[in-house]
C-alpha positions in Angstrom: 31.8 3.5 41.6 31.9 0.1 40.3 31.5 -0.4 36.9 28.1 -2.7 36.2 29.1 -6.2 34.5 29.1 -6.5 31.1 26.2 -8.5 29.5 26.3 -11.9 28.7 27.6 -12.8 25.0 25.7 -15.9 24.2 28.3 -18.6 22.8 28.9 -18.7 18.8 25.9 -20.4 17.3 23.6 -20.5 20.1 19.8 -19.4 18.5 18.6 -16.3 19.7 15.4 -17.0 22.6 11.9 -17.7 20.7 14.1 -17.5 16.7 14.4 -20.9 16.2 12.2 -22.7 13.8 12.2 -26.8 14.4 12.8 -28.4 11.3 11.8 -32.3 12.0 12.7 -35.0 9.3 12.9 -33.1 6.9 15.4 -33.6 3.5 18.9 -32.3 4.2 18.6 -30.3 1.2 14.7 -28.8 2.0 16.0 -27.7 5.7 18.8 -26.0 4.1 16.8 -23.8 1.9 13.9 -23.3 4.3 17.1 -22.4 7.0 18.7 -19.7 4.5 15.0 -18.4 3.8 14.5 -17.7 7.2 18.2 -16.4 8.1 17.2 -13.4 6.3 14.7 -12.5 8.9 16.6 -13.4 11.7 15.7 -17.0 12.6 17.9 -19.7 13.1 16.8 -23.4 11.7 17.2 -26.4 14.0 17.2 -29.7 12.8 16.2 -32.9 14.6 14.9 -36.4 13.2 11.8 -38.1 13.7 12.5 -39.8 17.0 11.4 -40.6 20.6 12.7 -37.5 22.1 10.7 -34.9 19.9 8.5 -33.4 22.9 11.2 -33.0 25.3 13.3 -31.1 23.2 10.2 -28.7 21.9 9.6 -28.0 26.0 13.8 -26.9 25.8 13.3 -25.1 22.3 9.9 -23.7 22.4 10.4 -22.5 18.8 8.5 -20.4 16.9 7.3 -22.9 15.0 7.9 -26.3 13.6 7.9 -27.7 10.3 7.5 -31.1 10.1 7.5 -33.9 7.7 4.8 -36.0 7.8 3.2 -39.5 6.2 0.6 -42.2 6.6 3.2 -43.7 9.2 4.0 -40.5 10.7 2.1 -41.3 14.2 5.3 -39.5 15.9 5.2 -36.3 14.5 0.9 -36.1 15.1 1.7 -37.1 17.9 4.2 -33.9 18.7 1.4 -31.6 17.7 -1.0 -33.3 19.8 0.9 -33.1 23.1 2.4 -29.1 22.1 -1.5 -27.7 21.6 -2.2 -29.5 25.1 0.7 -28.5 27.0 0.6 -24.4 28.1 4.3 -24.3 27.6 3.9 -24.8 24.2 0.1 -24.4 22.3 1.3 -21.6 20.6 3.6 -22.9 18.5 2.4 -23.4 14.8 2.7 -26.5 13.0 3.0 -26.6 9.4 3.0 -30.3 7.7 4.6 -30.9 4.3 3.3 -34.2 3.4 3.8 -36.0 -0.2 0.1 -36.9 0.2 -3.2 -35.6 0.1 -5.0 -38.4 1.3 -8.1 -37.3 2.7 -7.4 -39.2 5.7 -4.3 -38.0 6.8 -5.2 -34.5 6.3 -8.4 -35.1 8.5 -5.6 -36.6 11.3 -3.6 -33.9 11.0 -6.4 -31.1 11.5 -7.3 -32.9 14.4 -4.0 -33.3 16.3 -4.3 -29.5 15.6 -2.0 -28.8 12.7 -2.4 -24.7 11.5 -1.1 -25.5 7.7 -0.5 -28.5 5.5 1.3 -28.6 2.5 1.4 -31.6 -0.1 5.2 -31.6 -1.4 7.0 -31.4 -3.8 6.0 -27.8 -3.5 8.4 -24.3 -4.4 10.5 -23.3 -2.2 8.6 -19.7 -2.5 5.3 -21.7 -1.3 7.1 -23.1 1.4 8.4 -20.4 2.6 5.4 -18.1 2.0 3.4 -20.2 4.2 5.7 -20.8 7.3 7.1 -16.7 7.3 2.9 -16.0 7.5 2.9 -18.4 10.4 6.1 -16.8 11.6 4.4 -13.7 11.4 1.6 -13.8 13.8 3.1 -15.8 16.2 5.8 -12.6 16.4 3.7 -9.8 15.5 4.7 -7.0 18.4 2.0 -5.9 20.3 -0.2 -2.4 19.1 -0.1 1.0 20.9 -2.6 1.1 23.4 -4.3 4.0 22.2 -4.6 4.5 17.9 -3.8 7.5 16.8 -7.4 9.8 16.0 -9.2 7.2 17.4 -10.2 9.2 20.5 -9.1 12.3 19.4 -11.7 15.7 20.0 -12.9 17.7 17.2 -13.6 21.4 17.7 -16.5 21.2 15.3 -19.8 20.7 16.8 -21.1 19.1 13.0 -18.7 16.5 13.9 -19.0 15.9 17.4 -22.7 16.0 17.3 -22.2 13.2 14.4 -19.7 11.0 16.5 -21.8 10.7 19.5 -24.5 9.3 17.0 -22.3 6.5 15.5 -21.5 6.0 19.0 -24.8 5.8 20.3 -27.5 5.1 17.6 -28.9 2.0 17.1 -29.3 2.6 13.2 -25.6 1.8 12.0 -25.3 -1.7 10.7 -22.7 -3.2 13.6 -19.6 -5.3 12.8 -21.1 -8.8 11.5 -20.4 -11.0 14.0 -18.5 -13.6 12.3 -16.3 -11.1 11.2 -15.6 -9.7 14.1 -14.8 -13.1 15.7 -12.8 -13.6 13.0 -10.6 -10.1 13.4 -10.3 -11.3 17.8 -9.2 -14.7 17.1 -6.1 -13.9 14.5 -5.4 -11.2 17.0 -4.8 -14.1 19.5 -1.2 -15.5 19.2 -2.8 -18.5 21.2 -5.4 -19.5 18.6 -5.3 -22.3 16.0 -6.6 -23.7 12.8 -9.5 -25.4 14.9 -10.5 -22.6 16.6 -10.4 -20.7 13.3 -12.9 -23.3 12.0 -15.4 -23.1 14.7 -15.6 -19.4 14.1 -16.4 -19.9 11.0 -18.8 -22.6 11.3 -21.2 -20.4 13.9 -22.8 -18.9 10.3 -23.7 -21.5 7.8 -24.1 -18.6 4.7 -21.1 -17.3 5.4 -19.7 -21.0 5.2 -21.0 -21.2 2.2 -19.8 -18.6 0.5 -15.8 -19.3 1.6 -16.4 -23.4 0.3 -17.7 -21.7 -2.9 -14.7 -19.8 -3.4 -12.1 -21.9 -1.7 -13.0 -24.8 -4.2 -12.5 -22.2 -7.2 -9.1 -22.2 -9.4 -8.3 -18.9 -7.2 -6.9 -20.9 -4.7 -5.9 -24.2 -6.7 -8.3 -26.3 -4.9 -11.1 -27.4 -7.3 -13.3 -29.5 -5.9 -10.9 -30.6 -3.0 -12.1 -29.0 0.0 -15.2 -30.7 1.7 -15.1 -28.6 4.9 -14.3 -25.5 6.7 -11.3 -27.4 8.9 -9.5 -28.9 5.8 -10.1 -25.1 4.1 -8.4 -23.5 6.7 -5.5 -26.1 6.6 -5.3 -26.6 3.3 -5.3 -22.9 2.4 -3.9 -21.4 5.5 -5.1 -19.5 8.7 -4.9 -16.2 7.0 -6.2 -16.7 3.9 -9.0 -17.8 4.9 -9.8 -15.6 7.8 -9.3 -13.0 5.0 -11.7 -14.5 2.8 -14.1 -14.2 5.7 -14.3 -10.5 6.3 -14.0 -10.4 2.9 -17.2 -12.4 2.5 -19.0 -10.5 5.2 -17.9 -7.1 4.8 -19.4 -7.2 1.6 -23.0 -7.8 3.1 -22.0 -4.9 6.0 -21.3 -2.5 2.7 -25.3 -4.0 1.0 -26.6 -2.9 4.5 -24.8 0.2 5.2 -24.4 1.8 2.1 -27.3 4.2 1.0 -25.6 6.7 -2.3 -22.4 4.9 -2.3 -22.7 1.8 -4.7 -22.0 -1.1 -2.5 -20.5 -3.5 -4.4 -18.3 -0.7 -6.1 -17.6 0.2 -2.8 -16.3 -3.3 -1.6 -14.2 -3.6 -4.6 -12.4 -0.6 -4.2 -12.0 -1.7 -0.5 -10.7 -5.6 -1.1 -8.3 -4.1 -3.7 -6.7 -2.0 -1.0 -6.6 -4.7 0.8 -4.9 -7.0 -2.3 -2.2 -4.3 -2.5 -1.4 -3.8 0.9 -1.4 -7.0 1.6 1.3 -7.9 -1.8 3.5 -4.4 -0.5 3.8 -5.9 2.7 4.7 -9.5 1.4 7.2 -7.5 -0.7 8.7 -5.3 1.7 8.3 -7.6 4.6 7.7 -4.3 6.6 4.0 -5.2 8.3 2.4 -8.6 8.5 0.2 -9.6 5.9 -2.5 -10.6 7.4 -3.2 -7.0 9.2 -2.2 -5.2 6.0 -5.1 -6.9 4.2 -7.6 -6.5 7.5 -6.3 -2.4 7.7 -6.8 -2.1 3.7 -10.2 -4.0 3.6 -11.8 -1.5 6.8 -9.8 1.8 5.9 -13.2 3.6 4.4 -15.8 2.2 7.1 -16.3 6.0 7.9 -17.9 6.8 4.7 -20.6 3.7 5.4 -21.3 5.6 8.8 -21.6 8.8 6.8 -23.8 7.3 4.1 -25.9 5.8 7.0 -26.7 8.3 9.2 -26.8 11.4 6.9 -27.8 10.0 3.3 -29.3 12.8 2.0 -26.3 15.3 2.7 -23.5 12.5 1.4 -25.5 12.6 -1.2 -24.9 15.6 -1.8 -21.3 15.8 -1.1 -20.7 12.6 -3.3 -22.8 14.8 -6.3 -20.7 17.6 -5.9 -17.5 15.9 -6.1 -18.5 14.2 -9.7 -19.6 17.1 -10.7 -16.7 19.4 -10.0 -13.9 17.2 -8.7 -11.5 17.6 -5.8 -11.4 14.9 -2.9 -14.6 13.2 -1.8 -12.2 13.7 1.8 -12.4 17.6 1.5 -16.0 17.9 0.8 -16.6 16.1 3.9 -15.3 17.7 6.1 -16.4 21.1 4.6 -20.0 19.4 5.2 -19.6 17.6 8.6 -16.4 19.2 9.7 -14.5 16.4 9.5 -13.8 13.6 7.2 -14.6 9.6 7.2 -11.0 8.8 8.6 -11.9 10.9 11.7 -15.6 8.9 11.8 -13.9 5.3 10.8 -11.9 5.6 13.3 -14.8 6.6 16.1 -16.9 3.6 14.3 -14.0 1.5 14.9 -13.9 2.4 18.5 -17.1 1.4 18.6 -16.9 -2.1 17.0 -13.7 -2.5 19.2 -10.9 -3.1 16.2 -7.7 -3.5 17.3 -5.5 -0.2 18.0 -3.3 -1.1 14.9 -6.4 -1.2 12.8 -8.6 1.9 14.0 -4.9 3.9 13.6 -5.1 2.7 9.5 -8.8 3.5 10.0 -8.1 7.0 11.2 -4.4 8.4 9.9 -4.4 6.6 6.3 -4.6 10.1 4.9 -1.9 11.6 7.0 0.6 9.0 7.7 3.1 11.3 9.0 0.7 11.7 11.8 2.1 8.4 13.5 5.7 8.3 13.5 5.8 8.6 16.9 4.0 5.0 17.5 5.5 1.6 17.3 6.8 1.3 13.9 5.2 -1.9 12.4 1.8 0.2 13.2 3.4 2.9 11.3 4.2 0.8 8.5 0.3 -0.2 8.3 -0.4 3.1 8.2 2.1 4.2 5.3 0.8 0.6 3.2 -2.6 1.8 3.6 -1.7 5.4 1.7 -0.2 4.0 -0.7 -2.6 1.1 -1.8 -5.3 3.1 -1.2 -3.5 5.7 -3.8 -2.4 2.6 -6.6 -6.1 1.4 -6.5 -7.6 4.9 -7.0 -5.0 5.1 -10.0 -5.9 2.2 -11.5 -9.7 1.9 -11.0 -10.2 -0.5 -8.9 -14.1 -0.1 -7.2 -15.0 3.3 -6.8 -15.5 5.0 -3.2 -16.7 8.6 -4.0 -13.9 10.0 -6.3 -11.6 9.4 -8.8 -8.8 12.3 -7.8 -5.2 10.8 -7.3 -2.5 12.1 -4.7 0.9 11.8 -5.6 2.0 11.0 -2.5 5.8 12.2 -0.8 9.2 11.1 -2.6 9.5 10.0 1.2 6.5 8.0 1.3 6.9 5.9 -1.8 11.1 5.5 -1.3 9.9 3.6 1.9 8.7 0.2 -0.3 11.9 0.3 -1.6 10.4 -1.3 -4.7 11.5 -1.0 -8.6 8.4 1.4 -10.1 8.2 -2.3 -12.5 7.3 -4.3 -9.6 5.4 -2.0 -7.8 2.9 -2.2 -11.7 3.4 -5.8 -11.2 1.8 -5.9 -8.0 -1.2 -3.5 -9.1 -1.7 -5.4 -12.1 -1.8 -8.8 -10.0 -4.3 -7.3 -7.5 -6.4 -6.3 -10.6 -6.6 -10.0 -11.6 -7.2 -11.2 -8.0 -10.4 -8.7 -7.7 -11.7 -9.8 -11.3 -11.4 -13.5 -10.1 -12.8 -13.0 -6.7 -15.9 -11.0 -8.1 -16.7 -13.8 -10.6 -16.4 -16.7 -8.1 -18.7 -14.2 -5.6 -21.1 -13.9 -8.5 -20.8 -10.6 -8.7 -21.4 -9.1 -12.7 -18.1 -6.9 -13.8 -19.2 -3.1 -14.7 -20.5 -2.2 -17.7 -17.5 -1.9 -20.1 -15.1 -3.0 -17.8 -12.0 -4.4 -19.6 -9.8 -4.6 -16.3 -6.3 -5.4 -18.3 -7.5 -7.9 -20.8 -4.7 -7.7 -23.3 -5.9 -7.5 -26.8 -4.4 -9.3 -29.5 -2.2 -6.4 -31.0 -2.5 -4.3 -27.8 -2.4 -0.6 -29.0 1.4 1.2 -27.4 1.1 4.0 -25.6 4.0 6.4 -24.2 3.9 7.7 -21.0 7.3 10.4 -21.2 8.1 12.1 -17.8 10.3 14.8 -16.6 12.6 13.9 -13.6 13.0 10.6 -11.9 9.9 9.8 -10.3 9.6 6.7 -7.6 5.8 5.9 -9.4 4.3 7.1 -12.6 0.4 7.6 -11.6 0.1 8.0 -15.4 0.9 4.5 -16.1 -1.0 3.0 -13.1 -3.9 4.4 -14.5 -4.3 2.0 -17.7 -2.7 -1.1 -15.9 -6.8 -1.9 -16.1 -6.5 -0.7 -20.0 -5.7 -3.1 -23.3 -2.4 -1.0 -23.5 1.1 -2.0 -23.5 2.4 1.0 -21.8 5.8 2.0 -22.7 7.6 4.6 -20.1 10.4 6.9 -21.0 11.9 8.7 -17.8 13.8 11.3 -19.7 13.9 12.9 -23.2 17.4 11.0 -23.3 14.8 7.9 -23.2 12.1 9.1 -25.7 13.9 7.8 -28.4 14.9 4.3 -27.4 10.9 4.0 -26.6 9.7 5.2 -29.7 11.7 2.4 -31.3 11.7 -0.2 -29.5 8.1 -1.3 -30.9 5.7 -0.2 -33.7 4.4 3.1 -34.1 2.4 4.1 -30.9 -1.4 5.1 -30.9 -0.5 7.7 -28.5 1.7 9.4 -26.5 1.2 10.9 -22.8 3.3 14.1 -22.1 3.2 13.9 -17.8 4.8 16.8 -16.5 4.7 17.8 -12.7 6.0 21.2 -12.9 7.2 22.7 -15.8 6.7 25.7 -18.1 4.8 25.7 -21.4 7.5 25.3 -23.2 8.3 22.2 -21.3 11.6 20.8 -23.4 10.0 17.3 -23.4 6.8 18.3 -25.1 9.0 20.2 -27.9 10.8 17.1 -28.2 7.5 15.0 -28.5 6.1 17.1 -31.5 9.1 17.6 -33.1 10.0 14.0 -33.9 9.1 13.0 -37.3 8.4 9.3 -36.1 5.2 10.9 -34.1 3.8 13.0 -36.5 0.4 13.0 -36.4 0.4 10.4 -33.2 -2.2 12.4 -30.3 -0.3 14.0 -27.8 -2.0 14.2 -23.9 -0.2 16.4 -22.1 -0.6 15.8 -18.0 -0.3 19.0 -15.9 -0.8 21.3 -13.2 -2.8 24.2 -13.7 -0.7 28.1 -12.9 -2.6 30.3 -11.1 -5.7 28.1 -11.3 -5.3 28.6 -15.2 -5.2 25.3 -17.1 -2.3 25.6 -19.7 -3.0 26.9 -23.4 -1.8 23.9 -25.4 -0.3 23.4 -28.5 -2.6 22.5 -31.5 -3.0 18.9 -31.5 -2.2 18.8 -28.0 -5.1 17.4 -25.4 -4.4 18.9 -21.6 -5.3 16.9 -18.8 -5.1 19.0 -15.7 -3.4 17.8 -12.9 -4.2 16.4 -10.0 -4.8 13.7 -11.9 -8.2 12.2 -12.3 -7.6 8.4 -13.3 -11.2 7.9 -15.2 -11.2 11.3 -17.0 -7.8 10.5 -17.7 -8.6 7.1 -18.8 -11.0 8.5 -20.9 -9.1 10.7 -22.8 -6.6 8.0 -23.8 -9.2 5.5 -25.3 -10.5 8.5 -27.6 -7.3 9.2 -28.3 -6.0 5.6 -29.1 -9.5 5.0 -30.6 -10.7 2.5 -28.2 -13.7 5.1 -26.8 -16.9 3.1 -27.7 
């Protein structure tokens, strides 16, 4: 038998089909940045000037986008956009504008020649490329599985099935708002733009409102700048806005649905998933941001359907929980036999998300439920988990308990992130929610301090045992006045002790270990902490909590951020 030919080696140089991004008159030394920013995710940059021949070499490109220079004079390159969004061949290619200009006029030509970003230059490299990677990113993003994982899935408990035919079928649940939900089809749509972003948006004039309110705040850098939903979305970008949208209207879904559950509470717990997925993905470049936002702002919508249709026994289950702890997750399905993820994902059915979406919806719990499926869904999934366990740690919102999983060595090696960066993430989200809130009107909780540094911020030392890929002990009082000082080993206690004045007080977090853990004997033996209160952070032996030292405070373990939080500020002296 013949051997089949070999396959075609394209020549040395040649840009891999639909990697190219059109660079056109831009500065040699701009292209050549933007051209090794994009290398690294495997697009090629191709440079061509300002001329006559742009459109015919777009038809024999068709990149995945184009970034283009553009000026009052620059008739040639609005022209380029104009002719790409009418031609078939090539309306889904994104245009991003850098112009040195923010004359009104010119950005009101370039939203109508159909432009899906503008930015005035000279701007960071990081901006630049932050804005053309997220156009980069839906114009790429591989298609879903066809069917999410638990999103038709049976349950053998008749509490449950009788429940999920009623989401399904009732009339009483508070539907996707509609705006919303156009909002979640059209960025699903490779083919749609800026303008059709901006009609969407346009069809409800209080949720207009509400984005102009914020868009013009410092939160965006705008003040006073953006007149109207088109130069908002251009201005700001296609995704940012279309997530300030559902923001925006999932916040009135929550006021409507939610009957125990504290809606606003509720929402901020959800947007701060959101914020962190959205900043693990941008950091990891494993999922695209826009969906890891989407994925982290819906993962709970079971527990609205829950509070909805059964208020009376989620009000029960929610009062047990606070009462005598565990996971909100574990009293539900001993009550309805099976838990919001299973319901999200058969509400999300019925509001018809995306597959990628109901499968956060459903398997953010068990994300080792979905490694069979295509892998930028799975990494959804795993983002999910782990912002959903960062913003439980550090009290962001508060969605029916306060008990924190530690989550796989697996799972968290997957971000590939320093445990520093990973806080620096959390603690950015934390200041994203606070200014979100405030430019939403919404009043902060009573005695909420969410990271506000004092002026001699009290130390704390959080010492562990064994190298741990996240310390859940110092995510928890990221939202504290605290500088948090963490010492891995006992090797490390000493250089921490040291390396700033005396510390108010020190946390002892120990995942297994005897009583006679060695770093705890360490900790009360050094003369440079007597007399500093000791928390000691453990797991309980036989359901037994541990029989500490005197002077020593036990915390049992799981860990429950707010008692936990608690205990710190009366030991530090911060408890009002």
């Amino acid at each position: 038998m013949q051997a089949p030919p070999a396959p075609a080696v394209p020549s040395k140089g040649a840009p891999p089909a639909g990697r190219v991004v059109l660079a056109v008159g831009l500065e040699d030394a701009l292209a050549g940045e933007i051209e090794r920013g994009v290398a690294r995710i495997g697009y090629q940059v191709r440079r061509i000037p300002a001329d006559g021949t742009l459109f015919p070499q777009l038809c024999s490109l068709v990149p995945a986008a184009v970034i283009a220079s553009v000026s009052d004079r620059g008739e040639g390159i609005l022209d380029l956009c104009r002719q790409s969004k009418k031609d078939p061949r090539t309306s889904q290619i994104p245009f991003l504008f850098l112009s040195p200009s923010r004359d009104q006029v010119l950005v009101s030509r370039a939203i109508q020649a159909g432009a899906d970003g503008m930015l005035q230059i000279p701007a960071s490299l990081e901006t630049v490329l932050e804005r053309l990677l997220r156009l980069l990113e839906r114009r790429s993003r591989p298609s879903a599985p066809t069917e999410a994982a638990g999103s038709s899935m049976g349950t053998d408990d008749p509490r449950a099935a009788r429940l999920a035919k009623r989401i399904l079928t009732v009339d009483e649940l508070p539907g996707m708002p509609f705006v919303a939900a156009k909002i979640v089809e059209t960025i699903q749509d490779v083919r749609s733009g800026a303008a059709d972003l901006a009609k969407v948006i346009s069809m409800d004039q209080a949720v207009s409102a509400q984005v102009l309110r914020v868009a013009n705040s410092a939160f965006y850098g705008q003040s006073g700048k953006v007149g109207d939903i088109s130069k908002a979305v251009v201005l700001i970008g296609f995704s940012e806005i279309a997530n300030l949208v559902v923001t925006v209207s999932v916040l009135d879904l929550f006021r409507d649905g939610c009957r125990t559950l504290d809606p606003v509470r509720f929402w901020e717990h959800s947007l701060g998933t959101a914020l962190v997925a959205k900043a693990l993905a941008r950091e990891t470049r494993s999922a695209p941001e826009g969906e890891a936002f989407l994925c982290g702002l819906l993962h709970d919508i079971g527990k609205v359907a829950l509070d909805r249709l059964v208020p009376d026994e989620y009000g029960k289950v929610l009062e047990r929980v606070r009462i005598g702890g565990g996971l909100v997750r574990e009293a539900e399905r001993e009550a309805f036999g099976e838990n919001h993820s299973f319901f999200g994902g058969v509400l999300g059915g019925r509001w018809n998300l995306p597959p990628g979406i109901r499968m956060a919806v459903s398997c953010h719990h068990v994300p080792q439920s979905v490694e069979r499926y295509d892998y930028s869904q799975v990494q959804l999934v795993r983002l999910v988990c782990l912002a959903d366990i960062l913003c439980k740690a550090s009290g962001m919102g508060w969605a029916g308990d306060h008990q924190c999983e530690e989550g796989t060595r697996r799972l968290w090696s997957l971000l590939r992130l320093p445990r520093e960066r990973v806080a620096q993430v959390v603690t950015g989200a934390l200041a994203d929610l606070r200014m979100i809130r405030e430019q939403m009107g919404l009043a902060a909780p009573s005695g909420e301090v969410r990271g506000k540094r004092l002026p001699d911020a009290p130390r704390v030392i959080v010492a562990v045992e064994g190298d741990r890929p996240i310390v859940l002990t110092q995510m928890a009082l990221l939202c504290e006045p605290y500088e948090v000082a963490v010492a891995e080993r006992w090797t490390q206690l000493e250089a921490a002790i040291d390396a700033g004045p005396p510390p108010r007080a020190v946390v002892v977090d120990i995942l297994e270990a005897p009583p006679d853990s060695v770093l705890l004997g360490l900790v009360r033996q050094s003369p440079k902490l007597r007399g500093i209160p000791i928390l000691l952070v453990c797991p309980r032996r036989d359901g037994m909590p541990w029989r500490a030292p005197d002077g020593t405070a036990v915390i049992d373990r799981p860990l429950d951020a707010d008692a936990y939080r608690c205990a710190v500020r009366k030991a530090t002296g911060l408890a009002s």
